[in-house]
N, C-alpha and C positions, 0 to 999 in steps of 0.2 A: 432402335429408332432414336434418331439425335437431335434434339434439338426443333422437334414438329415435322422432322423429314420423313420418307415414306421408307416403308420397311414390311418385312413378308413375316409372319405367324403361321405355324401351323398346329395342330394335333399330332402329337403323341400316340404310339401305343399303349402306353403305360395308363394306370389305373387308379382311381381311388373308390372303393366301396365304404358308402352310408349306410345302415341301415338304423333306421326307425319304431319304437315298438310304445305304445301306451306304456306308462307306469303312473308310481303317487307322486315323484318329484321327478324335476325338468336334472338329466343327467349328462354328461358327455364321456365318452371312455376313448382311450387312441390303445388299438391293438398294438399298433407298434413301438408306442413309449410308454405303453403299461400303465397308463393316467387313469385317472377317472375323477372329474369332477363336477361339482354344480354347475349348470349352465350361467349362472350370474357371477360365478366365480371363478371362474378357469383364468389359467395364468402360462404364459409359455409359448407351446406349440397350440394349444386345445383354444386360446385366447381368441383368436380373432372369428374360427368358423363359430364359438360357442355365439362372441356378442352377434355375428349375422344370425344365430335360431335366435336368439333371445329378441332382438327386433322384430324380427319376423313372428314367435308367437304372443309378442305384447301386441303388435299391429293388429292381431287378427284375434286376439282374446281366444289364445288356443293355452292348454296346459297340461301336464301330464304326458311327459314324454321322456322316456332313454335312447340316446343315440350312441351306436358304435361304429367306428372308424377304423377301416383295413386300407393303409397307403401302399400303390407299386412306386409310387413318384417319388426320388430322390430328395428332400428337404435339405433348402439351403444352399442348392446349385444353380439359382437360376430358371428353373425350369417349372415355372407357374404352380408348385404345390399349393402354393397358400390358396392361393383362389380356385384350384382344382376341388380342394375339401371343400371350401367353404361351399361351392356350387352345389358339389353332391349330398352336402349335412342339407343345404334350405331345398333342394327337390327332393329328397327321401322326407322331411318334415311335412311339406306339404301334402305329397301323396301318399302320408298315411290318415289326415286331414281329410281325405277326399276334395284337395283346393290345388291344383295343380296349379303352378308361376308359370307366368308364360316366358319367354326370355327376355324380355324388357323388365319384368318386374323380377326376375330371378337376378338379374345384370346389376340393377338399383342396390338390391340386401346383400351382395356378394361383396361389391364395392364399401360396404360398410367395414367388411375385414379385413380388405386390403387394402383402404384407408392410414387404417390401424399398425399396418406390417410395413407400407412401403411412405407413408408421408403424402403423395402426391403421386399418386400410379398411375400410369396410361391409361388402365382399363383394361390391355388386349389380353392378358391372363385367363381375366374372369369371361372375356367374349370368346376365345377360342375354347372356353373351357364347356362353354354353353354349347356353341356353335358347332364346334369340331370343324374342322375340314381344312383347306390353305387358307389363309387370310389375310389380305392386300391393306396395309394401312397406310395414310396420308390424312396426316393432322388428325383432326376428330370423325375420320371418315373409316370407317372399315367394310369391305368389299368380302364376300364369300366366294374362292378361285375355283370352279370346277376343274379338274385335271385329272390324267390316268396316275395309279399308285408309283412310286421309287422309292429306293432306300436309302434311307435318312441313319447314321450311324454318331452318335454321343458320348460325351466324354467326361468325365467327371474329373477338371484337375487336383481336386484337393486343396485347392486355394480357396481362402476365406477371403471375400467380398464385402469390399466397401462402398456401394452406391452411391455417397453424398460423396465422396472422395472423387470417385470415378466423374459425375458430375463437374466438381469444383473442375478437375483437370483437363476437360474438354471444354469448358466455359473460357478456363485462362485460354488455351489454344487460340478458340474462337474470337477471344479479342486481339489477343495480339497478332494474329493473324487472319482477319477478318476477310481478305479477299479469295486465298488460297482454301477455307474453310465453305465459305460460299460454293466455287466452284466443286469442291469435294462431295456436297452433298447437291446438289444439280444432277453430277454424276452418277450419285447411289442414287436417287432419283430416276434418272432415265434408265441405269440396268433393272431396275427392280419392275419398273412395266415393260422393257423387255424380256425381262426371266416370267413374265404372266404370260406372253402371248406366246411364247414357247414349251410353257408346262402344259400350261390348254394342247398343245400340240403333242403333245409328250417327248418334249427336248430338254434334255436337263443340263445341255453342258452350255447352254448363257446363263443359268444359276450357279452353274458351279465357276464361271470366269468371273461371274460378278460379286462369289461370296469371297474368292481371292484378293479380287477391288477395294472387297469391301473388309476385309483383316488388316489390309497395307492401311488403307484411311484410317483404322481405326488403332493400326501401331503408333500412327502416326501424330496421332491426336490424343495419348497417351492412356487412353485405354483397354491397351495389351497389357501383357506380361511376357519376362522370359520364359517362366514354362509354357505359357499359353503358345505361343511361339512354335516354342520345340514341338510340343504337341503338334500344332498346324503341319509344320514341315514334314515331322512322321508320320501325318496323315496321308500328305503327299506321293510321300516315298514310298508307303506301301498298297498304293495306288488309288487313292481317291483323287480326283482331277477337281475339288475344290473344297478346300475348309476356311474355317472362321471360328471365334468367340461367338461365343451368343451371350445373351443378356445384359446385362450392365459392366462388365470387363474385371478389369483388372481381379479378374480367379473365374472360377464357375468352373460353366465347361464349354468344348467347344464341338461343332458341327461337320462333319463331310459328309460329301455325298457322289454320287456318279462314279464309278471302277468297273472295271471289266469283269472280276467277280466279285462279287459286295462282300460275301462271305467271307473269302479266302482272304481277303482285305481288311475282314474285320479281325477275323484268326490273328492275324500278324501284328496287328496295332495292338490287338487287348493282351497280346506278351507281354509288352511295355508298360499297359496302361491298364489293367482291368477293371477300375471303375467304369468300363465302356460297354454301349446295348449297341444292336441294330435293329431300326424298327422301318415296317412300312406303313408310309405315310401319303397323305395326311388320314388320319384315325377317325374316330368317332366323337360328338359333345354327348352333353348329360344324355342320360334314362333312365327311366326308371319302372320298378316292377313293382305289385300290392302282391302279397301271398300272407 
């Protein structure tokens, strides 16, 4: 999303497990970077979901608690990890509280960590992360897209991501070329409520014309890259009939979807590229279990 224009979210396969257990001190541990620290102390990766529990049990005069952290989500690509944890640390906290968040006030303590990680976030991380499902955004409005499952296949370029950069670059664009910029996103505009009322249907190939639409606008506006690039076109080649970047550009990773066999499509890209998944989407948001 660029600049308050409208843009599609969805869920993920992919996973991140919280669990929660009473102890004498408030702890937090990341299974996958082997951390473990005080919850008013963490520094890092463990930083932001730590300060959303620590809000969360100063607000409610809760204490005594160990949380551990199992990520399937990729860190650092793009792909809403930060706010994924932070969601599932403050609903595993809660629901061992016996005080379930409901998603307005789960949405509130998430955005406190990703405050923290991105400056000034959207939001839609931490709402797809709650919500799950496809999700329609324009401006500060976000829409839940009922629609039948497709497969959605992800790429990991290995490019390290500069957000406030990518920002600056599509700001300059937009001034200096203020009319052509308008029109650009009018454009992703009107493909993006026509790729809604064709998902509902179960038609993916005006989302896949429009993520094509929407890579060009977004070469163009200088936040591609060349490997992003390449990637897109290899996606092409090996038959996905539409890729893109996602997230803030310039590295991450990028998106296709729609081929005649998703599989066999995906076999032949992740030769090239094997930081790649293919998942069917859109996934599930938070839940949680007491045992």
């Amino acid at each position: 999303m660029v600049h308050g224009g409208s843009a599609l979210a969805v869920a993920l396969c992919k996973w991140v497990e919280a669990t929660a257990v009473r102890s004498e001190k408030n702890t937090i541990t990341s299974i996958n970077t082997r951390e473990t620290a005080a919850l008013d102390d963490a520094v890092g990766f463990l930083e932001p979901c730590a300060r959303c529990a620590n809000s969360l049990l100063e607000a409610r005069g809760w204490r005594g608690v160990s949380i551990t952290i199992n990520s399937d989500v990729p860190s650092g690509s793009g792909l809403g990890s930060s706010a994924a944890t932070s969601v599932a640390v403050l609903a595993s906290v809660a629901t061992l509280f016996n005080s379930p968040l409901d998603p307005a006030q789960l949405y509130e303590y998430a955005m406190i960590g990703e405050k923290l990680v991105h400056g000034r976030p959207s939001g839609i991380d931490a709402f797809v992360s709650i919500n799950g499902g496809l999700v329609k955004v324009r401006g500060n409005k976000r829409e839940v897209v009922g629609c039948p499952p497709f497969w959605l296949m992800v790429s990991d370029s290995g490019e390290s991501r500069n957000t406030g950069d990518m920002v600056r670059r599509v700001s300059e664009y937009r001034n200096m070329n203020r009319e052509s910029f308008e029109t650009l996103l009018r454009a992703t505009e009107a493909l993006v409520d026509d790729s809604v009322e064709a998902l509902r249907r179960g038609d993916i190939s005006i989302l896949a014309q429009g993520m094509n639409f929407n890579q060009e606008a977004l070469r163009l506006v200088g936040a591609s890259t060349e490997k992003i690039d390449t990637m897109v076109r290899t996606a092409r080649a090996v038959g996905f009939t539409g890729a893109k970047l996602t997230g803030a550009g310039g590295g991450g990773c990028i998106i296709a979807v729609q081929a005649p066999d998703p599989q066999k499509s995906f076999e032949n890209f992740r030769a090239n590229y094997p930081s790649s998944f293919l998942c069917s989407v859109p996934g599930e948001g938070v839940k949680t279990w007491l045992f």
